[in-house]
C-alpha positions as CSV (number, residue, x, y, z in Angstrom):
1,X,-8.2,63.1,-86.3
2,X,-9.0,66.2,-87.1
3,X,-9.7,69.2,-90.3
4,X,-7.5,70.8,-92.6
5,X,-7.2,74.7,-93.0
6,X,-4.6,76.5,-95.1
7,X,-2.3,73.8,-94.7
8,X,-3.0,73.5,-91.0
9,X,-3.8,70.6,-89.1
10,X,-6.8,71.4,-86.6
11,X,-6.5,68.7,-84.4
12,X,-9.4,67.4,-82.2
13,X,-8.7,66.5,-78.0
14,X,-8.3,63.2,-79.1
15,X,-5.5,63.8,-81.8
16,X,-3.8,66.4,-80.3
17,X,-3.6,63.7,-77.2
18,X,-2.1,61.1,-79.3
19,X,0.2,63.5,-81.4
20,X,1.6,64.8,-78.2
21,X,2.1,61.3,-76.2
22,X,3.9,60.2,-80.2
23,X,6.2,63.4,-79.2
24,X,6.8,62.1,-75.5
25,X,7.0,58.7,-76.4
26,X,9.8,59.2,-78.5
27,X,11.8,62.0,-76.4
28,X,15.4,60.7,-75.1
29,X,13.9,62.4,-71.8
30,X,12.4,60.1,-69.5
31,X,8.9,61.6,-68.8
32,X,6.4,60.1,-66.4
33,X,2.9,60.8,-65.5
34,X,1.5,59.7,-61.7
35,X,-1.7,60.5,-60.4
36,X,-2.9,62.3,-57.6
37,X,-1.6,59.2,-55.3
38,X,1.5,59.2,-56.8
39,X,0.8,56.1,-59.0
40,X,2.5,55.7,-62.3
41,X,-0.2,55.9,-64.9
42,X,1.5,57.0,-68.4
43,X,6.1,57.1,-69.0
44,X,8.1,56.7,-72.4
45,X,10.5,54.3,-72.9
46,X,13.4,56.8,-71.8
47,X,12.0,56.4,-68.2
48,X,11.8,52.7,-68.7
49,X,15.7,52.6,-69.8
50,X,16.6,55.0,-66.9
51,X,15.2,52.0,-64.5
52,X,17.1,49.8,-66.6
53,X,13.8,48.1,-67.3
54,X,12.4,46.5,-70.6
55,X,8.7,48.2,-70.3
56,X,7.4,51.0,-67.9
57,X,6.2,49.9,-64.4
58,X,2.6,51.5,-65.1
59,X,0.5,51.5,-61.9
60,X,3.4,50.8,-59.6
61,X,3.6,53.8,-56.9
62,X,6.5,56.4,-58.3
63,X,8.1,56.0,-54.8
64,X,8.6,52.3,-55.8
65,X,11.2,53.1,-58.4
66,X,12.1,57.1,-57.2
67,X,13.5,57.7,-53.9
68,X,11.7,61.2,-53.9
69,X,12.1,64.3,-51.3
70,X,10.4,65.0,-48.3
71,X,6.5,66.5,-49.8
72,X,7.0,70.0,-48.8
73,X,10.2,70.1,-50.4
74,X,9.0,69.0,-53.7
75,X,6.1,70.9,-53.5
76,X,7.7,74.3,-52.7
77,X,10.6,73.8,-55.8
78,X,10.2,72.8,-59.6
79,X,13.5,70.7,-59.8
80,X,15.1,68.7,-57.1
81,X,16.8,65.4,-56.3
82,X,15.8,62.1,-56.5
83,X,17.5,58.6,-56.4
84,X,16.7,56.3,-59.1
85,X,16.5,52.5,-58.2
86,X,17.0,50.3,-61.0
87,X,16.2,47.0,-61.7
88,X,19.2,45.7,-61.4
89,X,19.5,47.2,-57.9
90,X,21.9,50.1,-58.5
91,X,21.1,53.5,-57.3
92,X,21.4,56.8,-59.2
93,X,21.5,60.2,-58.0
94,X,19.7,62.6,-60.1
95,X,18.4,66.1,-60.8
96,X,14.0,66.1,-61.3
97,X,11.5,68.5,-62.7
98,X,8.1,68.5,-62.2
99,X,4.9,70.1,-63.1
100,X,1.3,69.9,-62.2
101,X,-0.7,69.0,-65.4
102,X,-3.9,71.2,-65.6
103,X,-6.9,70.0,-67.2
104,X,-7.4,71.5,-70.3
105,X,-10.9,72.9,-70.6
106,X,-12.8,71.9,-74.0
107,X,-12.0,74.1,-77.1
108,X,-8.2,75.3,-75.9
C-alpha cells in the first residue's frame, strides 16, 4: 500500500484511491461519481438509501434517478436543485453540489 516515514503513511495512487473511496464509502453524505455522459460509474451507500434502494444503480444514466437542471444552469453554479426519484416512486426536492474531478497528475 504504501511506506512508512516518521510515523507517516506514504501512500501510493493506488492506496490513497482506496483509503479515500473507504472515507466516501462510509460518509452519511450521498456522494456519486458519473462520467463525462453523465453515467453513474462509482456512489456510497448514502446515495443508494437516498433512492431508497438496496445497492447503487452503477452505470444507469444520473438523469435516471436525478431530475437535474437545465446544463447551463448546472454548469454556471456549484449547488443547485435537483429532484430525487426513488424507488418506491416518491419524489424529493433537494439542494446538490457538484465538482469537476481533475485528474491527478502522477506524484501529487
Amino acid at each position: 500500500m504504501g511506506t512508512t516515514t516518521e510515523s507517516h503513511a506514504v501512500l501510493d495512487a493506488a492506496g490513497a484511491e482506496a483509503l479515500l473511496w473507504r472515507a466516501l464509502s462510509s460518509s452519511p453524505v450521498a456522494h456519486v461519481v458519473v462520467d463525462g455522459a453523465g453515467v453513474i460509474v462509482a456512489a456510497n451507500r448514502a446515495f443508494a438509501a437516498l433512492l431508497g434502494r438496496a445497492t447503487v444503480p452503477v452505470a444507469r444514466p444520473l438523469a435516471s434517478v436525478i431530475e437535474l437542471p437545465a446544463p447551463d444552469e448546472h454548469r454556471r453554479s456549484a449547488s443547485f436543485d435537483v429532484v430525487v426519484l426513488a424507488a418506491s416512486g416518491a419524489r424529493r426536492r433537494l439542494r446538490a453540489s457538484a465538482a469537476p474531478l481533475a485528474p491527478v497528475a502522477d506524484g501529487e
